[in-house]
Structure formats: C-alpha cells, structure tokens
N, C-alpha and C positions, 0 to 999 in steps of 0.2 A: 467568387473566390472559394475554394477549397479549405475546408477546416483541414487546422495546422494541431499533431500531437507533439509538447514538446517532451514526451516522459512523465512516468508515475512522478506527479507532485507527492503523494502520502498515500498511505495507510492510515486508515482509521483505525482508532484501539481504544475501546470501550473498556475501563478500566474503575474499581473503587478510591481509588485516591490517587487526583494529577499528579503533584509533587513529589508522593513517594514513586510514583512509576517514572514518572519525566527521571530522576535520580538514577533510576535500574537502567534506565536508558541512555541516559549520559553517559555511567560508569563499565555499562559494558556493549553498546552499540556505535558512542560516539556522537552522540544526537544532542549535541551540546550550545547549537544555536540557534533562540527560539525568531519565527519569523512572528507570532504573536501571541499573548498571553492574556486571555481575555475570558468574564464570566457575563454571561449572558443571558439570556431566553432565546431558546429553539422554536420560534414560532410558523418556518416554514413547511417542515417535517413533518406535519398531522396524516399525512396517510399512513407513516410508519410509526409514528409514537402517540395511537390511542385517537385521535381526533385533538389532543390537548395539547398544548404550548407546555413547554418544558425546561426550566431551570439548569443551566449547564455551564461547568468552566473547563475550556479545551487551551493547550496548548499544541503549536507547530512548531518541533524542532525537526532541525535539519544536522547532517554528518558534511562539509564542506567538502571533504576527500568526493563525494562525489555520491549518487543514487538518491533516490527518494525519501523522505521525511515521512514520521510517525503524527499522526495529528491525535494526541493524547487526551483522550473524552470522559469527563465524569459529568452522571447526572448530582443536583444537586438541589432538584424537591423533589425526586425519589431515589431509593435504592434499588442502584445497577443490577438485574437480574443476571444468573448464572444460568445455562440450560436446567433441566430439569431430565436430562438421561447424559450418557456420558458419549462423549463428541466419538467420533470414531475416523478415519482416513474412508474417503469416500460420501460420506454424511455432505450436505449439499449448501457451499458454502465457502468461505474461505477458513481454509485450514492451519496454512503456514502462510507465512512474511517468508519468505528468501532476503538473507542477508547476505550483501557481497564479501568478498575477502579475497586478500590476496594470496593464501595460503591456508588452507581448513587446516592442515596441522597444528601449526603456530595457535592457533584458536583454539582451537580444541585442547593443546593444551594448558594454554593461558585459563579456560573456563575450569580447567579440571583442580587448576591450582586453585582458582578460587572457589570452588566449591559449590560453582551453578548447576542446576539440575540438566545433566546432559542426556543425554536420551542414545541406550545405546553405543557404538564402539564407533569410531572413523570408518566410513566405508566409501566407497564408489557409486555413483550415481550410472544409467545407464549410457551416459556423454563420455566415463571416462575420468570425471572428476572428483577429488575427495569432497565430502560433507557429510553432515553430521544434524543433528536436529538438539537444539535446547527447549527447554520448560522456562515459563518468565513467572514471578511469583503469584501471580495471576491467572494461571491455568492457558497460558495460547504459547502456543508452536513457534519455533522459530528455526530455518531451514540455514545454514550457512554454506553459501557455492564459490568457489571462487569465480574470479571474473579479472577480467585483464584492461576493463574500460574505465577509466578512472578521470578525476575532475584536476586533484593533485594528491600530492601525498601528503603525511602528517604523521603526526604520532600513534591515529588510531591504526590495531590489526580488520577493522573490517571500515566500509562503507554502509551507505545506507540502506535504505529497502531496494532492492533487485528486482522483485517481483512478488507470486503468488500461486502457491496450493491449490486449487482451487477443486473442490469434489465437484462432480455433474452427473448425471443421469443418461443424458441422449450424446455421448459424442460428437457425431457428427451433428448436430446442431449447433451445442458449445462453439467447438472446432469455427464453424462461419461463421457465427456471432462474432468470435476472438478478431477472428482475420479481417471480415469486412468491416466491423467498426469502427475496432482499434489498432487494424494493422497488423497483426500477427499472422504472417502471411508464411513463416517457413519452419518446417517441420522439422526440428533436431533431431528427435526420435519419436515414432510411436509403435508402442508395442502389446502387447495384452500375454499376464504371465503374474508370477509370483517373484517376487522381489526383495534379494538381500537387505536393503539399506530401506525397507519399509519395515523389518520385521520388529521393530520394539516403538513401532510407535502403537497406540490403539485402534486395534481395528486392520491392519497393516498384512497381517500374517494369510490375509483372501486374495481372492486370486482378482488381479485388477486390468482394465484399458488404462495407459497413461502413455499421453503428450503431452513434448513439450513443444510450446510453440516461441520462438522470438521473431522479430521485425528486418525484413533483410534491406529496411531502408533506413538510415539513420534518420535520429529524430530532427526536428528542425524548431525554429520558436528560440523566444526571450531565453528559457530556462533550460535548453536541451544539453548543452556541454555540463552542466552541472549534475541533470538526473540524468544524461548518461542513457546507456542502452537497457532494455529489460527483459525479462521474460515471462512466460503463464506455465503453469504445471497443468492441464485438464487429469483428474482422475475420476473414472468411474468402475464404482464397484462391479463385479462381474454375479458375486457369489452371496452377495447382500443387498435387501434394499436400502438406501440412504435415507436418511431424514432432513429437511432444513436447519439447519444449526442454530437458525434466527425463529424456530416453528414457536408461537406464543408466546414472542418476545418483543419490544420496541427496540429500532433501533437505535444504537446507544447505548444497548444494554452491554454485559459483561462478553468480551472477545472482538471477532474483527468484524467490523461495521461496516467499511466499504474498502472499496478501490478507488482510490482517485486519481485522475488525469492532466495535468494542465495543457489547456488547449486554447487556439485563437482560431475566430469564427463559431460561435454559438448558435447564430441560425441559422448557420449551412448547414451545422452538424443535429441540431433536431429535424432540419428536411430529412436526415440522411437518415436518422433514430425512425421518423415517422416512415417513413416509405420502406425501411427495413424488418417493420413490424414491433418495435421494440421502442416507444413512443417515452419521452422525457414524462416522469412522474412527479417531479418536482422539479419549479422553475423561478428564480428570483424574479428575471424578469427583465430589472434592472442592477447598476452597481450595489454590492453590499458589505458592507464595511464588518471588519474581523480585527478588533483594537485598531491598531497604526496600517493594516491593511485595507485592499478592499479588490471586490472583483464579482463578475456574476458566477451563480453556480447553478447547476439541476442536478439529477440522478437520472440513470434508467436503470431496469434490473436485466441480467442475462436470463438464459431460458429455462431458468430453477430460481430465481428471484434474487439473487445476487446482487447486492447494491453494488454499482459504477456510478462514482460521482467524477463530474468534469467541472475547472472550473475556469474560468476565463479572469487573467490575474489585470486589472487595471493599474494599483499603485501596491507597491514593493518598498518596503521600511530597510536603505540600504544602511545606514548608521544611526539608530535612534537618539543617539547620544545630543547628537547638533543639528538634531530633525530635517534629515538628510533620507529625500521619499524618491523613487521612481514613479515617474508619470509612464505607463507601456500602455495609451492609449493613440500616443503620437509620434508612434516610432512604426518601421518597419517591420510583418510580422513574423517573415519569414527570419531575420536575421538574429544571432544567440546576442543576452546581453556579454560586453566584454567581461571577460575573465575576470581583472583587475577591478570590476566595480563589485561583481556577486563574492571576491575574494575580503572585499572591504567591510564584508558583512561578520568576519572574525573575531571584531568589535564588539562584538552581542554577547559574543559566547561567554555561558556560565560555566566559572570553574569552581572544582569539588575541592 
C-alpha cells in the first residue's frame, strides 16, 4: 500500500510559556480546541536536543473551521533558547505559518483594532491575493492568505495553519524534496526578483527565488476534510547567504520547530524517505501515547535540515468529557472520518 497524506496535522511552536501562548492563540488564530494537553519527557528526540531527555509540556490545539493545528511546546528543565543573530527571510528554515482566511482585509483590520503587531501595509502576494504578515509575542512570523477550502464556518475570521515560509538554499533540490515526498507537485508561481509584500519583513528588501508549491491531488485519510488543502513558500535568498535558524539550538527551542504531517502507512513512507535519500532520524517505532491520544511518529529533515515530522494517528480523543476515543487502527485508510464525528469534538473547546 501506498502511504496516505492526510494534511498538515500542526506546526510546532517552541514557545516560553504554554498557556500564555495557547491564549494568543485562541484569541486571535481560533485554536481553541485542544486534541491534548500533556507534560512529559521528550526522550526520543536526543539527536536534536543534546543527547539528553528533556522535560516538556505541549499542547495541540486545533481551529475546527478547518486547516492545521499549532502543537504549543515549552521546555520545562530548561530555558527555551532565542537565536543568537537576528532571523531574517531567506535564513534556512521555517519562517512563517501561513494562516488561512477568508478575507485578509477583514483581518487585517480586526488585528489593527486590536493592536497586534502587524507587519507592514495589506498587500498582494504574486497569486493575486491580499495578505499581510503578523509578529506573535514571541518573535515568529505569521503570514495570513486567504483560501477558499474550508472545513465549516464559525465565528472565527481565519482558519488554521495553511502551510509554510519556508527559506532554502538549493531550489531545485527543495522543489523535489517538496514534491516527491510530500506531494507538492504544482507550481502556482515561481519567480526570482524583488518583492512588494516582502519588503517590511527582516531581511525581505534582497533580491529573492520564491515558489510556491500546492498539491494538485486532494488530500485523502482519517483527517483530510478537516486539514483541508495546503501549501509550501520555498524562498531562497539570491543576494545573501542564509543561516539555519535552528544553527546551535535544540529543537524545542524558541520559534518553529517542525512541520508536521498526518499520514497512514509509516513503513511504506520510510522505504520512500530511505530510497529518496532523506532517511527518518527519529522513529517511535511503535504506538505512542500523547495524554488521551496516541499514534507513531518519526522526523526526517529536508535538504537544509528542516524538521518534517509525520505522524501516524492510531486513537483520536472525540469527546473527553464521557471518554469517547477513536480507534483509526481498524478502519479504512483511505476514507475521511465523518464530518459529524471530528464536529463533535467542539465539546473541547476552551472559551475566553
């Protein structure tokens, strides 16, 4: 069988304080229903956090309207480290979260009302689309595009994670990496040039290669109607060289930690990693439990070290309340869960 992508599950976001970020999160992304809530020990991760196990409480909340989830990461027997130079567009790494929306106006000025640090004026992306980029209190990027793929509607102006920034070095490396792994197979645009709606972020005003890549096959899997379609930003700088944004850091540390995928068939898809040259660095193994959840996971890094985590979701916490779990080990894998059951999970959600 063929590994199944059902959509970006999360972004990771290496943050100093869960609660108060999960809150920033809630109040202005809509990420207001946690799939778990759990403090633990990071004891798989030692190639990227030092050789040592490490003390962590993460939350996974989800935006229901539909896209990807923030998986909210504080270390907590050490202190989150910040880079040590200043991140810049192009720097090698993930930059932005692309947050969906149905309108970047309406956003843009709902954020202005409130007083979030917006970055820059409304502008045009080279698709044609308005967006705009926020600052989170935290120091990471956040890109808002609209999007017209949606889970349902709600009260919130955006959906969840979209996609991802992402700086690279080799193009056309990236570019096959993107496509043959994870499917990113169709070119919206790519261009090489200097760029209105780059120019207030850092680093922005050089002269850049950027594609954007999305999937011209919808997603399929347990979880796909809900994360919905996505897309990848490749930029590489033309006029500067990049840095690793993770260079002398554990991951974990302060900013965006990886990319995650939820996917079915984990050992087709490390045959596919190994033969592709790009070999899983971390691998549970077997099922691993995440509080009320559980599921396997690994990593591999892209061709600048880029954490992609996948993870293969075994049980799914639909109502905690009256310990009400999905078993998605004995179900079909090709088929989405119904609407009405992952709707049932609105039950969760924390309100402010």
């Amino acid at each position: 069988m063929k590994y199944i992508i059902s959509g970006i599950q999360q972004i990771g976001i290496g943050i100093p304080n869960v609660y108060e970020a999960w809150k920033f999160y809630r109040q202005n992304f809509g990420m207001d229903v946690p799939v778990f809530d759990e403090a633990a020990t990071a004891d798989l991760m030692l190639p990227y956090t030092g050789g040592k196990p490490h003390d962590r409480h993460a939350v996974l909340a989800m935006n229901l309207q539909g896209g990807g989830g923030f998986e909210i990461w504080q270390y907590t027997s050490r202190k989150p480290v910040l880079p040590d130079f200043e991140v810049q567009l192009g720097d090698f790494g993930i930059f932005a979260t692309k947050i969906k929306c149905k309108s970047a106006k309406q956003v843009y000025d709902l954020y202005m009302k409130k007083d979030l640090k917006v970055i820059g004026l409304l502008g045009e992306d080279p698709a044609g689309r308005d967006t705009f980029y926020i600052l989170d209190p935290y120091g990471n990027y956040f890109q808002l595009v609209e999007s017209e793929n949606w889970f349902q509607g709600g009260k919130h102006l955006t959906g969840g994670a979209y996609g991802a920034v992402i700086g690279v070095s080799d193009m056309e490396k990236s570019k096959k990496f993107y496509k043959e792994i994870l499917g990113y197979d169709e070119v919206v645009y790519e261009m090489d040039n200097k760029f209105s709606d780059y120019q207030a972020i850092p680093g922005g005003a050089y002269y850049f290669k950027r594609v954007l890549l999305r999937h011209s096959k919808a997603r399929k899997g347990a979880f796909s109607n809900l994360l919905g379609s996505s897309e990848i930003e490749l930029v590489q700088s033309v006029e500067r060289k990049g840095r690793p944004i993770f260079e002398n850091r554990f991951w974990g540390d302060r900013g965006f930690i990886h990319l995650c995928f939820d996917i079915n068939g984990m050992d087709e898809l490390k045959w596919k990693c190994d033969n592709f040259g790009q070999p899983f660095t971390v691998d549970s193994g077997t099922s691993f439990d995440m509080e009320d959840a559980a599921g396997r996971f690994a990593y591999i890094e892209d061709p600048d070290g880029t954490l992609i985590e996948f993870v293969e979701t075994h049980k799914l916490p639909i109502l905690k309340k009256i310990g009400w779990y999905k078993n998605l080990q004995k179900r079909d894998p090709l088929q989405p869960l119904p609407n009405w059951m992952l709707k049932a999970m609105k039950f969760n959600r924390v309100k402010d």
